[in-house]
ZADO-1210 file (C-alpha; in nm, 4 decimals, padded with zeros to 6 digits):
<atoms>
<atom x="-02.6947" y="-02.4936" z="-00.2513" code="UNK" pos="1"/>
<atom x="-02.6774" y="-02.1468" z="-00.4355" code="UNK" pos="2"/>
<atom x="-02.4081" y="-02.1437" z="-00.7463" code="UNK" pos="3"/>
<atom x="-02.1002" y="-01.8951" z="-00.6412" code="UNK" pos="4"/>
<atom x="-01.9142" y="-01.7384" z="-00.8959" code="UNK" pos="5"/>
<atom x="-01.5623" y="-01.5671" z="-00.8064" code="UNK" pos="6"/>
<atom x="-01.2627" y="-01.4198" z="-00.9953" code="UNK" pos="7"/>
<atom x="-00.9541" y="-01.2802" z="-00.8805" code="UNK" pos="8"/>
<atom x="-00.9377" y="-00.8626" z="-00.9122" code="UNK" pos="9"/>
<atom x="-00.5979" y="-00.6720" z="-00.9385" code="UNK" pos="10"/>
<atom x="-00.7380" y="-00.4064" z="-00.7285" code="UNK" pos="11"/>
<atom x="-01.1048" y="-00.3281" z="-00.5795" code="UNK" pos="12"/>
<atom x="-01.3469" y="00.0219" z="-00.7337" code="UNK" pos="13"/>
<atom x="-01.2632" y="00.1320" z="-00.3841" code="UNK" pos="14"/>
<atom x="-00.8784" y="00.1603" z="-00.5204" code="UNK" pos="15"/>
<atom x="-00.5924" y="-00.0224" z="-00.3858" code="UNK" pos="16"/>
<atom x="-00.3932" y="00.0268" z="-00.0274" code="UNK" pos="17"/>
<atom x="-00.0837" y="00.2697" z="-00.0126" code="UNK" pos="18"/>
<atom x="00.1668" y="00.0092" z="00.0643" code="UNK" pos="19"/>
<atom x="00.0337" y="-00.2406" z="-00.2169" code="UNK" pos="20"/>
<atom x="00.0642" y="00.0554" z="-00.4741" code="UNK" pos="21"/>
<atom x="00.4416" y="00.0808" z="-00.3521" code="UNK" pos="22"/>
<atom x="00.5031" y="-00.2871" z="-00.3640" code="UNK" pos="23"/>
<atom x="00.2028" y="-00.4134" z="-00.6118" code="UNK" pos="24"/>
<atom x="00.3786" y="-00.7875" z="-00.6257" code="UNK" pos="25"/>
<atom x="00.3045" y="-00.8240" z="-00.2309" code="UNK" pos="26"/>
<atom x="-00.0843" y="-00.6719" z="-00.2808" code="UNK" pos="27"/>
<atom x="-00.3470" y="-00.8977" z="-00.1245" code="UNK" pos="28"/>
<atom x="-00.5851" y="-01.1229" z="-00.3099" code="UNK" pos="29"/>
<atom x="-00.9326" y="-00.9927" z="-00.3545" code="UNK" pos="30"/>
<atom x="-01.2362" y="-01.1862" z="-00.4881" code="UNK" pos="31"/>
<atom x="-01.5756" y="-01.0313" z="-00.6220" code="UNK" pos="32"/>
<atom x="-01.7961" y="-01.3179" z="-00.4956" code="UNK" pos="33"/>
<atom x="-02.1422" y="-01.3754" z="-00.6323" code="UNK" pos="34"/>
<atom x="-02.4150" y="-01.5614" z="-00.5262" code="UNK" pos="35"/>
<atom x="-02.6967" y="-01.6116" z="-00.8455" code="UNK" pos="36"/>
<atom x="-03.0095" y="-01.6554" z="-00.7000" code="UNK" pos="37"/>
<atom x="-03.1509" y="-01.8439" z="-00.9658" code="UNK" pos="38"/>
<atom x="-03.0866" y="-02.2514" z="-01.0124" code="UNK" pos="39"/>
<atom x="-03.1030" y="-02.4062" z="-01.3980" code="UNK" pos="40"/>
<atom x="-03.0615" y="-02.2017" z="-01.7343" code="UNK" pos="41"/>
<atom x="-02.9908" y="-02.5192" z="-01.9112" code="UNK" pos="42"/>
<atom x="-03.2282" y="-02.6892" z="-02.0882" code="UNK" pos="43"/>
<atom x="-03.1926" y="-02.9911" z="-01.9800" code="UNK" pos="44"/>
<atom x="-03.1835" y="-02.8813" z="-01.6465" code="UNK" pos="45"/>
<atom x="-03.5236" y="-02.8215" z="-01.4212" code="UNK" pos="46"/>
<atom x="-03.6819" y="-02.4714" z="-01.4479" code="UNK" pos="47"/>
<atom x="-03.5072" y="-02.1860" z="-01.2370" code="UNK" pos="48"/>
<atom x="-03.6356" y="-02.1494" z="-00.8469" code="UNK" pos="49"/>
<atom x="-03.6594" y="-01.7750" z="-00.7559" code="UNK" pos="50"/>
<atom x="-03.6990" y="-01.6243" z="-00.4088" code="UNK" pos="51"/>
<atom x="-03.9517" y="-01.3920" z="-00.3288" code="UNK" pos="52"/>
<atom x="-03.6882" y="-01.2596" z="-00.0621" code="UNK" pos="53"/>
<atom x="-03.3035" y="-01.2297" z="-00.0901" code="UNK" pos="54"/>
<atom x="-03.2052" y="-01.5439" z="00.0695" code="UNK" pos="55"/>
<atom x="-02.9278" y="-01.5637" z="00.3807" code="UNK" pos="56"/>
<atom x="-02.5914" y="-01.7245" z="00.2722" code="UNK" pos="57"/>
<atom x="-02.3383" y="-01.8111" z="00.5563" code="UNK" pos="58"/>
<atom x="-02.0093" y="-01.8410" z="00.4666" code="UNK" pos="59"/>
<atom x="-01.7631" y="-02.0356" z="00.6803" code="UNK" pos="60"/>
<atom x="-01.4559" y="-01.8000" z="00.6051" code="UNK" pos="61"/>
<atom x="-01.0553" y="-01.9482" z="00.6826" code="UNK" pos="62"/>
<atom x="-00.8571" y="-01.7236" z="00.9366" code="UNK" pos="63"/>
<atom x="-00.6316" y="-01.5897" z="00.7209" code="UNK" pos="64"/>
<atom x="-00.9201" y="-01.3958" z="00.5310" code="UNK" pos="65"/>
<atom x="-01.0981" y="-01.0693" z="00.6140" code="UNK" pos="66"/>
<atom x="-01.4220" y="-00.9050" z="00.4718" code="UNK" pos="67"/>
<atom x="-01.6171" y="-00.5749" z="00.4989" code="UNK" pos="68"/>
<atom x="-01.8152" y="-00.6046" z="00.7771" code="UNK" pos="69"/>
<atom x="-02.0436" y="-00.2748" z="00.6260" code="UNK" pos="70"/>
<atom x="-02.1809" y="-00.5975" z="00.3614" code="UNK" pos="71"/>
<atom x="-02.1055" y="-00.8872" z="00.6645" code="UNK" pos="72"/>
<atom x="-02.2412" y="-00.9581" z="00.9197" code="UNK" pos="73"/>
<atom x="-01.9837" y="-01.1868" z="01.1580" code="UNK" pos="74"/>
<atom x="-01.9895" y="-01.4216" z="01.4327" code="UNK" pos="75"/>
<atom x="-01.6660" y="-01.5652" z="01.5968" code="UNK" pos="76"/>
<atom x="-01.7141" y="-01.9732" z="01.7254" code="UNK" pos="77"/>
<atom x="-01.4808" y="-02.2132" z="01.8299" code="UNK" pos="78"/>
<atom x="-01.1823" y="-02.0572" z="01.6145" code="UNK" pos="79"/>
<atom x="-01.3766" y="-02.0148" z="01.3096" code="UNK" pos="80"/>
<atom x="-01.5899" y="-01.7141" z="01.1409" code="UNK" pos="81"/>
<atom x="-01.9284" y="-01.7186" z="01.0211" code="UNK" pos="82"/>
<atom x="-02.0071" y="-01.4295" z="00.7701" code="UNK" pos="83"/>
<atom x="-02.3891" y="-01.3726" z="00.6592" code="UNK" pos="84"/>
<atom x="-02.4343" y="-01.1980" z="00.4123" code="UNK" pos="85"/>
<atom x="-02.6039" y="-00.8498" z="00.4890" code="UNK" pos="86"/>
<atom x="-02.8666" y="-00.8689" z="00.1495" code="UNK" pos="87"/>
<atom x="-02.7586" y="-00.8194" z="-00.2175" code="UNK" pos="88"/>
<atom x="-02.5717" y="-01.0705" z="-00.4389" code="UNK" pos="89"/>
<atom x="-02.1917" y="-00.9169" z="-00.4948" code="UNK" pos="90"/>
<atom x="-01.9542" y="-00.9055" z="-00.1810" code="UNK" pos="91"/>
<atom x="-01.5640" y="-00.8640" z="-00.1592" code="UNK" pos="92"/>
<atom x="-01.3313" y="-01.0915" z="-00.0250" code="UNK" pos="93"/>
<atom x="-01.0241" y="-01.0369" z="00.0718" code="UNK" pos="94"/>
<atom x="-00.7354" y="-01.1666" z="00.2494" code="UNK" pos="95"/>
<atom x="-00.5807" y="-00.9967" z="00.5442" code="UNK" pos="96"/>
<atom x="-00.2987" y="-00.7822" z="00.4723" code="UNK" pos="97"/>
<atom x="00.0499" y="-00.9235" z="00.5068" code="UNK" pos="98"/>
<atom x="00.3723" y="-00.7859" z="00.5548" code="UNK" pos="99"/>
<atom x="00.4425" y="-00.5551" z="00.2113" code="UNK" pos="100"/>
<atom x="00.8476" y="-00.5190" z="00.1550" code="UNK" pos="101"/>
<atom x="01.1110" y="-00.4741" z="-00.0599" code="UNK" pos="102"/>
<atom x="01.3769" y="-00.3183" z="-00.2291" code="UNK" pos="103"/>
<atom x="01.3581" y="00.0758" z="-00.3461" code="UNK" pos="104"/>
<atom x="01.5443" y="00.2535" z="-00.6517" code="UNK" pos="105"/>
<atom x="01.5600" y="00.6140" z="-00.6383" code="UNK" pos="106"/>
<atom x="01.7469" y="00.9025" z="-00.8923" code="UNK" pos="107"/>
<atom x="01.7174" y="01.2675" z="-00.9712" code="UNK" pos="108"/>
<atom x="01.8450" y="01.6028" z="-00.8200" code="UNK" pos="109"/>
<atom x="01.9848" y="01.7204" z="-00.5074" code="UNK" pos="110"/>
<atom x="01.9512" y="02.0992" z="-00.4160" code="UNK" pos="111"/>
<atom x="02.1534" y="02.2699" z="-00.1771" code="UNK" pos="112"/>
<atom x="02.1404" y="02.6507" z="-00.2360" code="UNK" pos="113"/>
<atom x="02.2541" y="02.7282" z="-00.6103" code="UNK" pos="114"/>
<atom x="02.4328" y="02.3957" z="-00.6100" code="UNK" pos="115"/>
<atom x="02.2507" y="02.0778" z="-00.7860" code="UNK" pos="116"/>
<atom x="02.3634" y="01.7599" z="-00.7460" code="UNK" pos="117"/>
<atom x="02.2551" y="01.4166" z="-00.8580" code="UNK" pos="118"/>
<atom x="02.0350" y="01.2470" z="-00.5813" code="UNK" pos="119"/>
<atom x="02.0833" y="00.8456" z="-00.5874" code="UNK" pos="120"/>
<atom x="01.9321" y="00.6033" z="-00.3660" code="UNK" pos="121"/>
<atom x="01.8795" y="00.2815" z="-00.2632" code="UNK" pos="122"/>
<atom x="01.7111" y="00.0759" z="00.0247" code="UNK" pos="123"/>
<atom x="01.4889" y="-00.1832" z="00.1506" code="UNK" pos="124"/>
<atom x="01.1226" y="-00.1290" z="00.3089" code="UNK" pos="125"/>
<atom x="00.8861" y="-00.2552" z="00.4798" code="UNK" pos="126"/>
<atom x="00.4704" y="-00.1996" z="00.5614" code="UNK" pos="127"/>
<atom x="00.2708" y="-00.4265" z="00.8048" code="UNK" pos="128"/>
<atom x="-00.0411" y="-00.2130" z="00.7773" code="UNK" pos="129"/>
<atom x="-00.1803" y="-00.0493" z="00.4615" code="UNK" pos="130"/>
<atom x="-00.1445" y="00.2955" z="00.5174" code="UNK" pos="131"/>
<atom x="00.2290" y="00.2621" z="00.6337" code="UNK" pos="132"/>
<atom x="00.5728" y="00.2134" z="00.4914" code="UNK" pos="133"/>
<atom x="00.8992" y="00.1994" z="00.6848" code="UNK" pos="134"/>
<atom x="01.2431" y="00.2462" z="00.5104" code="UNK" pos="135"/>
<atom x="01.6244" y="00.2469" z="00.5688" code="UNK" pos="136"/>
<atom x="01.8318" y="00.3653" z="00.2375" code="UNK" pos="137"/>
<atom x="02.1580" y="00.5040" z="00.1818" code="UNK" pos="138"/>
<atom x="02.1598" y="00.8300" z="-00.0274" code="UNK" pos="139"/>
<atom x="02.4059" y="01.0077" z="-00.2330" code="UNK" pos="140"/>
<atom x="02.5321" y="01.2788" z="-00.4191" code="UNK" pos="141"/>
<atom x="02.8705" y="01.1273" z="-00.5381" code="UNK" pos="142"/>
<atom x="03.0396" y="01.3433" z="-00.2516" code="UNK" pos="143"/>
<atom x="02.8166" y="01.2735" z="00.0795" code="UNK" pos="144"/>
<atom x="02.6917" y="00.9563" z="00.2046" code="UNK" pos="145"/>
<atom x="02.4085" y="00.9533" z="00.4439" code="UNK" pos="146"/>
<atom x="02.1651" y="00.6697" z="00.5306" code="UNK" pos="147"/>
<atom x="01.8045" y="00.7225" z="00.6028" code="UNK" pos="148"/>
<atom x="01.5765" y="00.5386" z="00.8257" code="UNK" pos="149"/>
<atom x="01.1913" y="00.7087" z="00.7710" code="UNK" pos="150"/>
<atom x="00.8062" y="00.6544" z="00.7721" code="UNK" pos="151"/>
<atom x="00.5454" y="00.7329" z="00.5366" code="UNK" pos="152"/>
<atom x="00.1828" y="00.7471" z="00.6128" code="UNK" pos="153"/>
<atom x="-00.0508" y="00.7161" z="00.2705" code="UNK" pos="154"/>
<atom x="-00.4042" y="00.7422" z="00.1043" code="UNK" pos="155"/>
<atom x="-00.5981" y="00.4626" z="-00.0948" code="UNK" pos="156"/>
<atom x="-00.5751" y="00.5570" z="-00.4451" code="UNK" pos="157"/>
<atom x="-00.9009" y="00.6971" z="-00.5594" code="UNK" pos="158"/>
<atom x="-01.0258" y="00.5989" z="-00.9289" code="UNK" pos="159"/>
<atom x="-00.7424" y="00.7999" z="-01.1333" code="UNK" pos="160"/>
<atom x="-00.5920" y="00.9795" z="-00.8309" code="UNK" pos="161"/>
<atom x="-00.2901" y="00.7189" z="-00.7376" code="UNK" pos="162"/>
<atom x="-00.1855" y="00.7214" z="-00.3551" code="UNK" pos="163"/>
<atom x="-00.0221" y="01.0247" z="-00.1726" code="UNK" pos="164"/>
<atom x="00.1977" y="00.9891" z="00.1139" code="UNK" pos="165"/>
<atom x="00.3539" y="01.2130" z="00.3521" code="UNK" pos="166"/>
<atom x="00.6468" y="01.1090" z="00.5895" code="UNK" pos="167"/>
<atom x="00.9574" y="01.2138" z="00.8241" code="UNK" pos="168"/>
<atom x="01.2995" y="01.1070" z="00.8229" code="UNK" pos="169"/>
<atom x="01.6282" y="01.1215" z="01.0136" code="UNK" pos="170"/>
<atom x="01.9086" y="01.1488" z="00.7716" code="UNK" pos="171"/>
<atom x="02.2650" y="01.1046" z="00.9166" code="UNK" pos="172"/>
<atom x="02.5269" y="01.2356" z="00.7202" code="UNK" pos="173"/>
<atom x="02.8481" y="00.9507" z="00.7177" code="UNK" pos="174"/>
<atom x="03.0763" y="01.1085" z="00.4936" code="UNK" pos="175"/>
<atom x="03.2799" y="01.3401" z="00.4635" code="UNK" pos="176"/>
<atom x="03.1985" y="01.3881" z="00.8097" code="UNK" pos="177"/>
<atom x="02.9183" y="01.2547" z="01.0704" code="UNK" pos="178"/>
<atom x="02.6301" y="01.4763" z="01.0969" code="UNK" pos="179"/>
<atom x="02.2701" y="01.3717" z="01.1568" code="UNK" pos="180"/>
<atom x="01.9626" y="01.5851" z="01.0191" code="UNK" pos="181"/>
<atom x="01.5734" y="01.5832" z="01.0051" code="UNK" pos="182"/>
<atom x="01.3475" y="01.5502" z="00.6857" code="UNK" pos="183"/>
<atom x="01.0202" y="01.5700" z="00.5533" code="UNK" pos="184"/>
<atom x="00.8960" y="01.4171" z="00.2318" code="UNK" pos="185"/>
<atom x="00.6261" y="01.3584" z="-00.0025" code="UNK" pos="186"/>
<atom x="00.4995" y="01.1571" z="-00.2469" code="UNK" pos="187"/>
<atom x="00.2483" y="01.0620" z="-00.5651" code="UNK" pos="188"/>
<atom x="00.2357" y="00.6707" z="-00.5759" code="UNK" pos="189"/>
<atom x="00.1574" y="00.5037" z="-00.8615" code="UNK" pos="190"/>
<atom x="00.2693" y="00.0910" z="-00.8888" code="UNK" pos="191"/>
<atom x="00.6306" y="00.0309" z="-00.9522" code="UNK" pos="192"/>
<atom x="00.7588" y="00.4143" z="-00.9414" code="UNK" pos="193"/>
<atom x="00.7035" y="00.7210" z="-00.7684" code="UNK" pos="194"/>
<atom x="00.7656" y="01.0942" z="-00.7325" code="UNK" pos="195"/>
<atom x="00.9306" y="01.1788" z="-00.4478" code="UNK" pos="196"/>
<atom x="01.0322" y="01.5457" z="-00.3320" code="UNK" pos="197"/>
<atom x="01.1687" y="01.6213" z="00.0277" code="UNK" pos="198"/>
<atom x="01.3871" y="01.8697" z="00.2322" code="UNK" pos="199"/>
<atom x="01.6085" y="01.7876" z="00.4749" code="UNK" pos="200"/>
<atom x="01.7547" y="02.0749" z="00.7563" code="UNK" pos="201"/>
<atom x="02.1436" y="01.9773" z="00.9465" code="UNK" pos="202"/>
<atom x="02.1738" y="02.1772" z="01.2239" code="UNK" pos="203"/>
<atom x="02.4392" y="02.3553" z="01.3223" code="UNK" pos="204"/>
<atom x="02.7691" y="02.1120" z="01.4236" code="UNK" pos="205"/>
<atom x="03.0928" y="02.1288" z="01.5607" code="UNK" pos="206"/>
<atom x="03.1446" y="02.4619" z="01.3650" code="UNK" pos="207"/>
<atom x="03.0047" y="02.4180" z="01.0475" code="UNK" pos="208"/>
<atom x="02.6644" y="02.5906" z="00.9826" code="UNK" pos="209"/>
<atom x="02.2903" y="02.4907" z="00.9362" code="UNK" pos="210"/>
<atom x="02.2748" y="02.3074" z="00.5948" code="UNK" pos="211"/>
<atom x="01.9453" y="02.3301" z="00.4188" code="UNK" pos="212"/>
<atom x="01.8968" y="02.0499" z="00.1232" code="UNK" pos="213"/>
<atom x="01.6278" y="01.9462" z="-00.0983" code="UNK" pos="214"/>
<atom x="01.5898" y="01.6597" z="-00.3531" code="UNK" pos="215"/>
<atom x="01.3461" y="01.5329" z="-00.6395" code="UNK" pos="216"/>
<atom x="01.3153" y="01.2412" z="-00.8128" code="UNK" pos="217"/>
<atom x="01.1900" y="00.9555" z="-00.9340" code="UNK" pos="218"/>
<atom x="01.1882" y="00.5955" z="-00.6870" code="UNK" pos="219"/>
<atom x="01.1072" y="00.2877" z="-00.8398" code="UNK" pos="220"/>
<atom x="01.0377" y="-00.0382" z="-00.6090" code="UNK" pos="221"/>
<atom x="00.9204" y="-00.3778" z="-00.6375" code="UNK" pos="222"/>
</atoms>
């Protein structure tokens, strides 16, 4: 039986998900796994056995776990997964990615034509795949209320480049008055907080004309 060797990694060279960079205490565990090919390096232990080829390691790998299969080769039987390993000695494991959610802090400046505003929020998402996160937050500017159901759609980070993300929105406006509105946003996601810029268009209603807002901030979440 070969010796395996694993440790724990706070995030793959590959970079981490979007959703686990939003909510880094909900990000998957991953395991650099390493098979030695060598037996011994102790002297009291008999000399070490090399292989003149890479030898084949099958792994029987629990449900709840998912690997690359560019470095795996799998077979489904009976309910359970047999990954070979496709040559080399270092693979990733990784288990499959769960339901990423929690609560979102946001605060800087709300634009509507020469008038700034503070921009507050505060909300509750959710992701069940990587590259997207689902929100509902209520926003204000200490005079409206509105609350916001949207979607983002993100990047992996990429070495020093943390995760962008790009979404849509459908603000309705509660107070003073009922009014609902469309939005478009962006981000740069790093863990814990985030910059967040958008601009929202109310069309015209009941009288009053088309409102055109935009806000910029900083959203922290957990």
């Amino acid at each position: 039986m070969l010796p395996l060797s694993q440790r724990r990694l706070g995030c793959s060279l590959s970079g981490y998900p979007f959703a686990e960079a939003r909510h880094p205490l909900m990000q998957r565990e991953i395991f650099d796994v390493q098979f030695d090919a060598s037996i011994g390096g102790v002297v009291e232990d008999p000399p070490p056995v090399r292989y003149e080829r890479t030898p084949t390691i099958d792994v029987d790998i629990p449900r709840s776990w998912s690997l690359r299969r560019r470095t795996w080769h799998l077979e489904q039987a009976r309910r359970r997964t047999l990954a070979r390993a496709r040559g080399g000695q270092s693979y990733l494991l990784a288990t499959k990615h769960r339901v990423a959610h929690g609560p979102v802090l946001g605060a800087g400046a709300r634009f509507r034509g020469r008038e700034v505003r503070p921009w507050l929020r505060g909300g509750w998402e959710f992701s069940t795949v990587q590259f997207l996160v689902h929100t509902v937050a209520v926003e204000s500017d200490l005079r409206r209320i509105s609350i916001v159901p949207s979607t983002e759609i993100g990047s992996r980070s990429l070495l020093l480049v943390p995760p962008l993300s790009v979404g849509v929105g459908v603000p309705v406006r509660l107070a003073p008055h009922v009014r609902p509105g469309a939005r478009v946003f962006g981000g740069l996601n790093s863990r814990f907080v985030s910059l967040v810029g958008g601009y929202d268009v109310l069309p015209r209603m009941r009288g009053r004309p088309t409102e055109h807002v935009g806000f910029l901030g900083l959203q922290a979440s957990l």
